[in-house]
TILUM-74880 format. One line per field, with one value per residue (C-alpha): residue number from 1; residue in three letters; x, y, z. Coordinates in pm, 1 decimal, decimal comma. Layout:
doza: c(NUM ...) $
bamar: c(Ala ...) $
u: c(X ...) $
v: c(Y ...) $
w: c(Z ...) $
***
This chain:
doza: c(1 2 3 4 5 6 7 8 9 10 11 12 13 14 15 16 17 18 19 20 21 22 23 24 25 26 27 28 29 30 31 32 33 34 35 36 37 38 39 40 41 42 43 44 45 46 47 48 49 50 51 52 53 54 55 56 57 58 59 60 61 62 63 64 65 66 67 68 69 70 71 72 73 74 75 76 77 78 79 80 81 82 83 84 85 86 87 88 89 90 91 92 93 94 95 96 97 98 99 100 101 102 103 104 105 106 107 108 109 110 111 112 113 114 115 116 117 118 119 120 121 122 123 124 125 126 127 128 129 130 131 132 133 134 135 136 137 138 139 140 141 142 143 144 145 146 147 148 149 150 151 152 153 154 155 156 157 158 159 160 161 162 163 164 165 166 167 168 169 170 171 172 173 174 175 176 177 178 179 180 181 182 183 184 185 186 187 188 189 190 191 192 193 194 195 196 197 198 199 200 201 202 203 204 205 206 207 208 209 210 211 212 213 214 215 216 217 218 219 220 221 222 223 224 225 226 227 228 229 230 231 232 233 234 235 236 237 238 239 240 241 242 243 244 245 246 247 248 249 250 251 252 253 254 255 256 257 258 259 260 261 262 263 264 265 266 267 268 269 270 271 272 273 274 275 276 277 278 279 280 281 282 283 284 285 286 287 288 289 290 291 292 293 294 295 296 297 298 299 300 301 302 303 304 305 306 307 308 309 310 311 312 313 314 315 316 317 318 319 320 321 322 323 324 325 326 327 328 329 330 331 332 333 334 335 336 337 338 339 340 341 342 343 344 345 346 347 348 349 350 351 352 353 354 355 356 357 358 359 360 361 362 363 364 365 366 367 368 369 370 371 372 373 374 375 376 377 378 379 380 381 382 383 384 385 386 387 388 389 390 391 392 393 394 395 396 397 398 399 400 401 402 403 404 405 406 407 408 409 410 411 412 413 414 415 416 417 418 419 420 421 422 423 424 425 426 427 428 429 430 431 432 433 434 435 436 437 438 439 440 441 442 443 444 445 446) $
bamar: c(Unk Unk Unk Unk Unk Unk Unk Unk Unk Unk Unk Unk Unk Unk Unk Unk Unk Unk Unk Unk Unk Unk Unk Unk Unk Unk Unk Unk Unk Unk Unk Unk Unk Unk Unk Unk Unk Unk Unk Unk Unk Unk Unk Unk Unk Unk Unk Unk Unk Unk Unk Unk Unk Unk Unk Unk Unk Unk Unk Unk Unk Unk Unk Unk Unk Unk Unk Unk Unk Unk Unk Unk Unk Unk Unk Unk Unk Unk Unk Unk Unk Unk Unk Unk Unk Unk Unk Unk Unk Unk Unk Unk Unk Unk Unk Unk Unk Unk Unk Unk Unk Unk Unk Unk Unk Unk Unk Unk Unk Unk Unk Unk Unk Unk Unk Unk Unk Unk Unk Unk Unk Unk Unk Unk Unk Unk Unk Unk Unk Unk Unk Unk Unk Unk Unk Unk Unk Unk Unk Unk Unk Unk Unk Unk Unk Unk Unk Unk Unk Unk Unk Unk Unk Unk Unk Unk Unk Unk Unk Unk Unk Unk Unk Unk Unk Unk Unk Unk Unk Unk Unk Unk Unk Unk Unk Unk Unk Unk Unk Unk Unk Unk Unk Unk Unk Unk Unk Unk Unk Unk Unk Unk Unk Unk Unk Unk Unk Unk Unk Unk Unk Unk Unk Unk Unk Unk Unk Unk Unk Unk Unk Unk Unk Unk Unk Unk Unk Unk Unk Unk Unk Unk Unk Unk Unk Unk Unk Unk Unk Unk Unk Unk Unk Unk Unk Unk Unk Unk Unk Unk Unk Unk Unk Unk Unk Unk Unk Unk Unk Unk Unk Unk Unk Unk Unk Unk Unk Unk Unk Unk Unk Unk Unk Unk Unk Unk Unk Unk Unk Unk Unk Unk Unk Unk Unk Unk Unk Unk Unk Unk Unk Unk Unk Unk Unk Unk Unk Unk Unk Unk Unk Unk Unk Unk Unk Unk Unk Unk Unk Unk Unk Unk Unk Unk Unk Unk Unk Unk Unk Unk Unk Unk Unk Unk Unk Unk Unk Unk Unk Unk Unk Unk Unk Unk Unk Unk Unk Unk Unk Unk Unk Unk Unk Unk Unk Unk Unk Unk Unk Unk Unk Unk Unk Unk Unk Unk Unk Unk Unk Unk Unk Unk Unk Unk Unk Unk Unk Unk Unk Unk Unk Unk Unk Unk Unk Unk Unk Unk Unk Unk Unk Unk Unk Unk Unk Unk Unk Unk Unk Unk Unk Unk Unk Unk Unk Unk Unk Unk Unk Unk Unk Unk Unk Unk Unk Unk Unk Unk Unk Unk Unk Unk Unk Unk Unk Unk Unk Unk Unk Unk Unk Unk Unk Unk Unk Unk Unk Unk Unk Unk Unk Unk Unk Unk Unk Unk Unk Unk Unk Unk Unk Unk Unk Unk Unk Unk Unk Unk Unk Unk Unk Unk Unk Unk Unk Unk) $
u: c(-4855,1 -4767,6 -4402,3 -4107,9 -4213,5 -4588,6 -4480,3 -4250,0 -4518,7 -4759,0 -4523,1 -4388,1 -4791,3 -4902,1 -4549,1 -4656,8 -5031,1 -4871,1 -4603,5 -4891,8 -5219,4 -5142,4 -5145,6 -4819,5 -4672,1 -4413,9 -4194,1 -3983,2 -3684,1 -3754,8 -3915,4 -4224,4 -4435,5 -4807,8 -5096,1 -4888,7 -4766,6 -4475,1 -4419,9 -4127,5 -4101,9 -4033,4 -3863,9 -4101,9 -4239,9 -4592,1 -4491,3 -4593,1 -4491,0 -4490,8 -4741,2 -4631,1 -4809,4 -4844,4 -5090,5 -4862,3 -4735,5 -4846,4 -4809,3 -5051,8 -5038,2 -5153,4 -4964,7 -5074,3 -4741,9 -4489,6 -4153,5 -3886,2 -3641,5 -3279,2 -3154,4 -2924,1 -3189,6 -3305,1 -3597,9 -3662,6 -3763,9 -4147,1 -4122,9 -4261,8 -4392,6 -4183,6 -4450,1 -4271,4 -3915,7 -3687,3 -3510,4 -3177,9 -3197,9 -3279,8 -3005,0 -2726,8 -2598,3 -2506,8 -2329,2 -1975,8 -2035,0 -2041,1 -2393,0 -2306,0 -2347,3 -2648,8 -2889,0 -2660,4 -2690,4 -3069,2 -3125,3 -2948,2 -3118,2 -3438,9 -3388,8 -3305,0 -3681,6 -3795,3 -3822,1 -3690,9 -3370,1 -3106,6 -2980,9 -2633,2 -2348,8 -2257,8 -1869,5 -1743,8 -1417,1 -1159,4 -906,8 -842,7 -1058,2 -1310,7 -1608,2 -1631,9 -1740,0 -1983,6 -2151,6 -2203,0 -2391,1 -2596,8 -2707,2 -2775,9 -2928,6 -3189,0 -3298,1 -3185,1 -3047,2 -2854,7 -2663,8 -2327,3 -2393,7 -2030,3 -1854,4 -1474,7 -1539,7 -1641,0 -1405,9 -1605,1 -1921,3 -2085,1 -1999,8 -2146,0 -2455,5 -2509,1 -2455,2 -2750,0 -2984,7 -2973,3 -2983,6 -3124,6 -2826,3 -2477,6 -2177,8 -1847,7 -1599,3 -1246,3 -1179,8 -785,9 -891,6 -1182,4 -1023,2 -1213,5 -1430,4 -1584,4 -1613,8 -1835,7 -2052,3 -2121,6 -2229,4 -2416,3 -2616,8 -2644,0 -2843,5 -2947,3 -2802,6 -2795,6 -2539,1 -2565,7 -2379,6 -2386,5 -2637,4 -2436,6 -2449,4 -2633,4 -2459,8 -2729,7 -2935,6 -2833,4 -2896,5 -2947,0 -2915,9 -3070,1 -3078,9 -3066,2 -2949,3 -2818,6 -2437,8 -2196,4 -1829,3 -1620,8 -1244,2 -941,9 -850,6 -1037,6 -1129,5 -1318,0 -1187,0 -1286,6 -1543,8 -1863,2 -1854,3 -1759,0 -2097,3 -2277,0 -2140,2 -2167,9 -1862,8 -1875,5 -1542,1 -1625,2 -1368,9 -1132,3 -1304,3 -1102,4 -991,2 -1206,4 -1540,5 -1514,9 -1735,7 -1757,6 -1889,6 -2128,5 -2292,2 -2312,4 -2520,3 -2757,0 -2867,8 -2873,5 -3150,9 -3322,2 -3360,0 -3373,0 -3767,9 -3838,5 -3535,3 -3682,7 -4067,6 -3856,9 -3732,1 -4080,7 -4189,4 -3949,2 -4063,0 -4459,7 -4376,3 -4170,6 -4429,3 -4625,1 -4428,6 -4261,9 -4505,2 -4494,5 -4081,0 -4102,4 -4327,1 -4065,6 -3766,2 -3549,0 -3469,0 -3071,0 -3047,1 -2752,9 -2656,5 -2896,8 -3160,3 -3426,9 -3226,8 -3164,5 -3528,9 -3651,7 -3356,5 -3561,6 -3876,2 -3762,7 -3642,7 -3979,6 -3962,1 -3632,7 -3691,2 -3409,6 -3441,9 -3559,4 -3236,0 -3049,6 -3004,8 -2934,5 -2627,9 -2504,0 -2532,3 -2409,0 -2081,2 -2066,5 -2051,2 -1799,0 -1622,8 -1605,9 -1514,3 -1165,3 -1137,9 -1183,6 -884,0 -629,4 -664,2 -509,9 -125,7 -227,0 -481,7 -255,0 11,4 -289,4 -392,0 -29,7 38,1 -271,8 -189,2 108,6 -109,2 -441,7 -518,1 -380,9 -478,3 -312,2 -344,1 -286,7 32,6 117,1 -70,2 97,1 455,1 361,2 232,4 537,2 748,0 551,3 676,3 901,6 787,3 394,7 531,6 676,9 360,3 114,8 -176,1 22,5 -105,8 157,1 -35,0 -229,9 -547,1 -521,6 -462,1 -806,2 -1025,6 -893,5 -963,4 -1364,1 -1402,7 -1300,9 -1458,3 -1735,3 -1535,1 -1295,2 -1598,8 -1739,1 -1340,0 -1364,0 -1173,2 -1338,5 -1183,8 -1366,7 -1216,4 -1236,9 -1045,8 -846,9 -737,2 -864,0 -830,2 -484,8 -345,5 -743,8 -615,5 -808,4 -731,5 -791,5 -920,1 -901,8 -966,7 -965,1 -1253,7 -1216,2 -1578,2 -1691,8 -1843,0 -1879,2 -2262,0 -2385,6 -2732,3 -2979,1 -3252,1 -3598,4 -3693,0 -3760,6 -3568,8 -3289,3 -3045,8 -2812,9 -2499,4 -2434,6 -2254,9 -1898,6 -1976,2 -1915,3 -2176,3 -2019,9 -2047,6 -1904,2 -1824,9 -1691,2) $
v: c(-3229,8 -2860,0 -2765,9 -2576,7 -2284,7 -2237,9 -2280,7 -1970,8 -1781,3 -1889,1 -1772,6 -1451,4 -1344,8 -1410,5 -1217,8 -930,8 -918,6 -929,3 -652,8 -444,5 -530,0 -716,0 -548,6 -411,0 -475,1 -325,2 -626,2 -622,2 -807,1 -997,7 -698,9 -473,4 -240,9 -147,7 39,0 84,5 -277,8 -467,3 -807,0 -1062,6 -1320,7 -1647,4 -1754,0 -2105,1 -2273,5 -2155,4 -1820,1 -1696,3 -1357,3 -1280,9 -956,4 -719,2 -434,0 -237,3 -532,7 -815,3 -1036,7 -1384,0 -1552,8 -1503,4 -1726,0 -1418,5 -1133,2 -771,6 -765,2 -922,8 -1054,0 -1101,2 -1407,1 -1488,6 -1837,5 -1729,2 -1680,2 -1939,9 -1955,6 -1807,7 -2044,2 -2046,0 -1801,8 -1915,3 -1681,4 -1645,5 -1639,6 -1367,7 -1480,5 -1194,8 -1150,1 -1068,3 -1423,9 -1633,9 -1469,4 -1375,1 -1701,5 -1722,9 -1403,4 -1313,9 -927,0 -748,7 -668,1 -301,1 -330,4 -519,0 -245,0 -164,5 -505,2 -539,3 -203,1 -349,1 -671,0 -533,5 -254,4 -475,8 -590,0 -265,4 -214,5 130,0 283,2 433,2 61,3 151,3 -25,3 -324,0 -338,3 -676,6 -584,8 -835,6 -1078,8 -1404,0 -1640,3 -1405,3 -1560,8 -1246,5 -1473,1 -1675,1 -1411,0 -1264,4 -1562,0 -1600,3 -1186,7 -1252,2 -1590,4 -1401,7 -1156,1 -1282,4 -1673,4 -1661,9 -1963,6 -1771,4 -1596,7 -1407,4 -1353,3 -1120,9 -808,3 -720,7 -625,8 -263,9 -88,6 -247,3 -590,1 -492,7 -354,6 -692,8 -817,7 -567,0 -669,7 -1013,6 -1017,2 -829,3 -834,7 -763,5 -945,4 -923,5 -1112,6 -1051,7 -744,7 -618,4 -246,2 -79,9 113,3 468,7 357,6 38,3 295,1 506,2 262,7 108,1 434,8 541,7 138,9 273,1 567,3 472,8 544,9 435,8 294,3 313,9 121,2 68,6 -239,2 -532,6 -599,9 -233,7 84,0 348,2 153,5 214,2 -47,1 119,5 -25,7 139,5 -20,7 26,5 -251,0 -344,8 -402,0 -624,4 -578,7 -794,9 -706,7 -803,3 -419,2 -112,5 -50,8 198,4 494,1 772,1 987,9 978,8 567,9 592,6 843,8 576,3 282,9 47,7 -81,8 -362,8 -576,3 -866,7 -1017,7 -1347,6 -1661,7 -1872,3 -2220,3 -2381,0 -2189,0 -2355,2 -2566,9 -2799,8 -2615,7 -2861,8 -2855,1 -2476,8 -2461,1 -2787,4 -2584,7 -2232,4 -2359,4 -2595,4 -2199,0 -1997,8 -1981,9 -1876,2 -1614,2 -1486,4 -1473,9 -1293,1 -1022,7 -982,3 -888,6 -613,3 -507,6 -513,1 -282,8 -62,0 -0,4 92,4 272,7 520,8 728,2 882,6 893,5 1050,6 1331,2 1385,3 1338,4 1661,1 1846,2 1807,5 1418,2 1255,0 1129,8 793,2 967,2 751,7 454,7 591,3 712,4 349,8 216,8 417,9 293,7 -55,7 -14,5 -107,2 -395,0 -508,6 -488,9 -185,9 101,9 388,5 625,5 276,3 272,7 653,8 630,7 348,8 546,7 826,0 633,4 459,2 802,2 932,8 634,1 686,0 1054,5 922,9 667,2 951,4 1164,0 914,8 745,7 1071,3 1141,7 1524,6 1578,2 1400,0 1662,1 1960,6 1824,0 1871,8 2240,2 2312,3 2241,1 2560,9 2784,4 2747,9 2925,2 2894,0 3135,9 2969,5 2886,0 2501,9 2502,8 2722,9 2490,7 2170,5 2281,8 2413,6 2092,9 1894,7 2042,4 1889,2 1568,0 1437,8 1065,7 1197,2 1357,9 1014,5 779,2 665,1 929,6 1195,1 1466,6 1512,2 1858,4 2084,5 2026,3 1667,0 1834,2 2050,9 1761,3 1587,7 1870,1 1901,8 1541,3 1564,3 1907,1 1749,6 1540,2 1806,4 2030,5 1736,9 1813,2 2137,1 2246,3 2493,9 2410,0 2643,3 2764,6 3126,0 3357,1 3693,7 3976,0 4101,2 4116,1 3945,2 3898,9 3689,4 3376,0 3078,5 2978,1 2785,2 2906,7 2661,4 2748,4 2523,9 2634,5 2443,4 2559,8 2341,4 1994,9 1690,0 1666,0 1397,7 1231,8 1223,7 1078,0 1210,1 1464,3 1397,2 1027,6 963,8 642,8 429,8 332,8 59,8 -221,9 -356,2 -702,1 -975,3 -1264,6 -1543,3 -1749,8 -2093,3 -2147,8 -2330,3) $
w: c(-9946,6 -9938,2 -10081,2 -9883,3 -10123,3 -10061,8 -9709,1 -9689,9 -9879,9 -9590,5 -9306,1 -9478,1 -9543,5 -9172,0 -9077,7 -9275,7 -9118,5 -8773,8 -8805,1 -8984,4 -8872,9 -8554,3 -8219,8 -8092,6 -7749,6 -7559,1 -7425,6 -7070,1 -6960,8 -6635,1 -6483,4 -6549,3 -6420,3 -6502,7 -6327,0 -6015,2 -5984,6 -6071,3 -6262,3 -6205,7 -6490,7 -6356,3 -6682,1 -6664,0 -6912,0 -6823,5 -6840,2 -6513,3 -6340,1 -5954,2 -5975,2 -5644,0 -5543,6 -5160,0 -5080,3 -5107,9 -5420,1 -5591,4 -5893,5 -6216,0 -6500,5 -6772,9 -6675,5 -6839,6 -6950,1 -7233,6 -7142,3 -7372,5 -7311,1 -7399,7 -7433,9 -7072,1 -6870,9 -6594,6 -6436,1 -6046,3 -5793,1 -5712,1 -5373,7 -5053,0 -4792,3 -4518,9 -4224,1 -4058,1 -4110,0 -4183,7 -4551,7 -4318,3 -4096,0 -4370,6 -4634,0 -4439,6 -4348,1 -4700,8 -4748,0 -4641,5 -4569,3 -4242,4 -4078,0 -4105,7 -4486,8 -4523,5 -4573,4 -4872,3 -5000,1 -4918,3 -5066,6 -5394,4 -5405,1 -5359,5 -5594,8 -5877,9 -5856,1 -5967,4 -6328,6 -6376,7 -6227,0 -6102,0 -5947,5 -5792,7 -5925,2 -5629,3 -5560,5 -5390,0 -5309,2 -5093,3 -5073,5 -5230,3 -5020,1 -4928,7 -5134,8 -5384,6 -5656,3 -5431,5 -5314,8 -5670,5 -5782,9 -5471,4 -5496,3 -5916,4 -5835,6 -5665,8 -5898,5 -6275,3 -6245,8 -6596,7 -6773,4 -6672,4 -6369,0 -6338,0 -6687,3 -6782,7 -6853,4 -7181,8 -7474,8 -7584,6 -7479,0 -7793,9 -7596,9 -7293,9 -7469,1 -7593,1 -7271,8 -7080,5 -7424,2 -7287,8 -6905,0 -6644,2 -6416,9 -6551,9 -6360,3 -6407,4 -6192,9 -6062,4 -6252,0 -6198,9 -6374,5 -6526,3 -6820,8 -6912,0 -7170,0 -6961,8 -6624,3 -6863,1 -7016,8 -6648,5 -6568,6 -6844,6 -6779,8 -6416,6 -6473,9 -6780,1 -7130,8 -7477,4 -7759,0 -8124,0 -8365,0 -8759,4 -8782,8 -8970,6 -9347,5 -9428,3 -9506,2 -9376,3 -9089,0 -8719,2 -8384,4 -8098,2 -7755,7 -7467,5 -7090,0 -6754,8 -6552,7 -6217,8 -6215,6 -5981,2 -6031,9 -5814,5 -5753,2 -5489,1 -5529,8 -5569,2 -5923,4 -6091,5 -5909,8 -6136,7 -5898,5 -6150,0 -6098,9 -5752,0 -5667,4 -5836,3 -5642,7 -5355,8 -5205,9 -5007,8 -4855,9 -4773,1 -4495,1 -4562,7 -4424,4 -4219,5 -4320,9 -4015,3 -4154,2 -4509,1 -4663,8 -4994,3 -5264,1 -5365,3 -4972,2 -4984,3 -5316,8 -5201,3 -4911,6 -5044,1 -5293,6 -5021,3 -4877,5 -5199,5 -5262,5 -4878,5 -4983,8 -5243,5 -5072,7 -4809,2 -5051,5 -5241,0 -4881,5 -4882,5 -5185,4 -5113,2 -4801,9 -5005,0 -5277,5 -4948,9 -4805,7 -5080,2 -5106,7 -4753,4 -4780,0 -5080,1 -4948,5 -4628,1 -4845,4 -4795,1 -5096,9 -5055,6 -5177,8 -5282,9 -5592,1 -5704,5 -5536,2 -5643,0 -5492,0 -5183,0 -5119,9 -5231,5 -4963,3 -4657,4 -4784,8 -4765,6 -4403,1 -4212,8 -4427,9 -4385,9 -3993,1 -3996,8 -3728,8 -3922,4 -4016,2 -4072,4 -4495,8 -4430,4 -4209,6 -4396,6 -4751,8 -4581,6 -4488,9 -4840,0 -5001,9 -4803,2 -4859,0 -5190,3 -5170,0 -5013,1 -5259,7 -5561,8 -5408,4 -5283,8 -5646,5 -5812,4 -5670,3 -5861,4 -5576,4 -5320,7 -5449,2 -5443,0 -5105,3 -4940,7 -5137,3 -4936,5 -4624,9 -4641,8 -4875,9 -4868,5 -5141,2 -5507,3 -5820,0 -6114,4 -6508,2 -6580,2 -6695,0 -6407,9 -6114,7 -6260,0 -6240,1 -5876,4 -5783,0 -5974,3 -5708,7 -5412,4 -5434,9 -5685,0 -5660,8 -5717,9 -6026,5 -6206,9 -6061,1 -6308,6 -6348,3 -6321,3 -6584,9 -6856,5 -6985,3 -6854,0 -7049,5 -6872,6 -6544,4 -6592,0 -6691,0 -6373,3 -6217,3 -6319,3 -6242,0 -5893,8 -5807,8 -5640,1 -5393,7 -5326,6 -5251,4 -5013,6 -4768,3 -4825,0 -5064,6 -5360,9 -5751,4 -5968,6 -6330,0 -6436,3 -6669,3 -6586,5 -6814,2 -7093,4 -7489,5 -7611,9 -7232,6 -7130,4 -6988,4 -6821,0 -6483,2 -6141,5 -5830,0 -5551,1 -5176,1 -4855,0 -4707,4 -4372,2 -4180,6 -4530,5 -4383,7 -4580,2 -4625,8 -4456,9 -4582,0 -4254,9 -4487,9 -4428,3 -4161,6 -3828,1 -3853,2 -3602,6 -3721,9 -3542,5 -3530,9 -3744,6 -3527,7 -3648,5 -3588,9 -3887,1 -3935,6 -3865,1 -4198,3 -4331,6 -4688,6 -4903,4) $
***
């Protein structure tokens, strides 16, 4: 009988011949991609993958690639092909969001298949009773089934770190605020970023966390309002649902997964065409792209797909963005104060501590509201933040210095420039896109 010692000599010697003589493999979270194709992990106990390239997708039982697990993650349903039947008919009825976002929402869904970024951060903004949650778990349920589908927000970036190390898909449900430090770290897992923290019970040795993951923050209010989350956001509201169009929880969920592998062949569909299809847009992409280029790009490439009218994704991006531009200045009462002083002088030359007492006599109840700059070092880093929306009304905020030697002073130039249009994104040359329609699905739930 062999002891508990010669076995841990046993297992610590073939350790030590795979970390130095074994082959070394790079390992993926749920998605991959390798010689032009991408891989889904199923999460089953066979370890299978759904391979997808321009030709189609299917399932292989050895993929060319090495998935890492956490204990979270479920398992995808084995996808069905659709014969024809569109991602939009076959999802929708499951949704609560008007039809003139669902490219947005396609675009996301789809775009959390690919395994590198940027993935926009999805915003599910409405009232109580609007199925915010719901529809959080269906959209997740799609892409990266976990064990906790919607979670609280996390208590520090480290937390969230830990959170994007384990999962694919980060949710967080019915935020009321999205303090500084959390509306950075969502970014920097938007775009892609990393976090390094002292690893535990060492001195010297550092962990480093690096991801880039697709986000859903869900909200009765609009949160996250500083601009640099807002460019990198989609924001969906999502309409109340009358008492009449309810159903029992337990009905909804028995026939969203009776539907759920035809959904998901659906989606893969999407994603075959847009493999086949990016590399034309990307050759007739204009140069002038928004912010997430990448995304939106991959968002017109899906639209043959998706069964959208070509121009579709753009126009709705395009109204997202601005969107978001209003959302950037209405959050600040300093710009609603810098926004009025314009309207009588359009034109202001000023140093900080200057501009904010000129702007504290606008309007005295701006002055005492919460995020109201008390210096002016907070004023100018408001300031540089919002530059870009206040550029996309018209309005110039540039900083410079006058003077010279001991009297050299920094200040602020801003100008309403009013023959200044806010860029609109027309997508790739030559496309024409349509209006979107105002109409809401008419959905039941529970």
């Amino acid at each position: 009988m062999i002891s508990a010692g010669d076995l841990s000599d046993v297992a610590s010697l073939l350790e030590g011949k795979a970390v130095f003589d074994g082959p070394r493999y790079k390992l993926f979270r749920r998605t991959a991609q390798h010689e032009g194709k991408f891989y889904l992990d199923l999460c089953d106990e066979q370890w299978r993958a759904i391979e997808i390239d321009l030709n189609g997708w299917r399932v292989v039982s050895d993929p060319p690639v090495k998935f890492r697990r956490a204990k979270a993650m479920h398992p995808l349903p084995l996808p069905v092909k659709t014969k024809g039947t569109s991602l939009e008919r076959l999802l929708l009825p499951f949704l609560n969001i008007r039809a003139v976002q669902w490219p947005l929402v396609a675009a996301w869904l789809t775009a959390g298949l690919r395994p590198v970024g940027p993935y926009p951060v999805l915003k599910l903004l409405g009232e109580q009773g609007s199925a915010k949650t719901t529809t959080a778990r269906v959209l997740r349920s799609l892409v990266d089934p976990n064990a906790a589908p919607v979670r609280a927000e996390p208590r520090s970036t480290r937390d969230l770190m830990i959170a994007a190390n384990n999962a694919w898909v980060i949710c967080m449900d019915n935020l009321s605020v999205v303090k500084p430090d959390l509306s950075d770290a969502i970014c920097r897992l938007s775009t892609g970023g990393g976090f390094a923290t002292r690893t535990l019970y060492t001195d010297e040795d550092e962990t480093i966390f690096d991801a880039q993951r697709p986000v859903i923050l869900t909200s009765i209010e609009e949160i996250g309002t500083r601009s640099d989350l807002l460019e990198r956001s989609l924001i969906i509201e999502l309409p109340r649902i009358p008492e009449a169009s309810r159903r029992a929880e337990k009905t909804f969920w028995a026939e969203f997964e009776k539907v759920r592998p035809k959904i998901l062949g659906a989606l893969l569909d999407i994603v075959s065409g847009a493999i086949r299809q990016l590399p034309e847009i990307e050759r007739k992409a204009e140069t002038e792209l928004p912010r997430l280029a990448d995304f939106h790009v991959w968002g017109e490439a899906g639209e043959v797909s998706m069964g959208l009218a070509p121009g579709t994704f753009a126009e709705a991006y395009a109204a997202n963005l601005e969107s978001s531009t209003q959302i950037a200045l209405e959050s600040s009462p300093l710009i609603s104060a810098l926004l009025r002083f314009l309207e009588k002088k359009p034109r202001i030359e000023d140093t900080a501590q200057g501009l904010l007492e000129k702007l504290g006599y606008v309007d005295f109840e701006l002055k005492g509201q919460p995020g109201w700059p008390k210096s002016p070092r907070v004023l100018s880093a408001i300031l540089k933040r919002v530059a870009p929306n206040l550029r996309q009304v018209g309005i110039v905020a540039v900083q410079d210095t006058r003077g010279g030697g001991n009297s050299k002073e920094k200040i602020w130039r801003i100008e309403r420039r009013d023959e200044v249009k806010p860029p609109k994104s027309k997508g790739v040359k030559g496309r024409k896109g349509r209006k979107g329609s105002k109409k809401t699905k008419k959905v039941s739930r529970r």
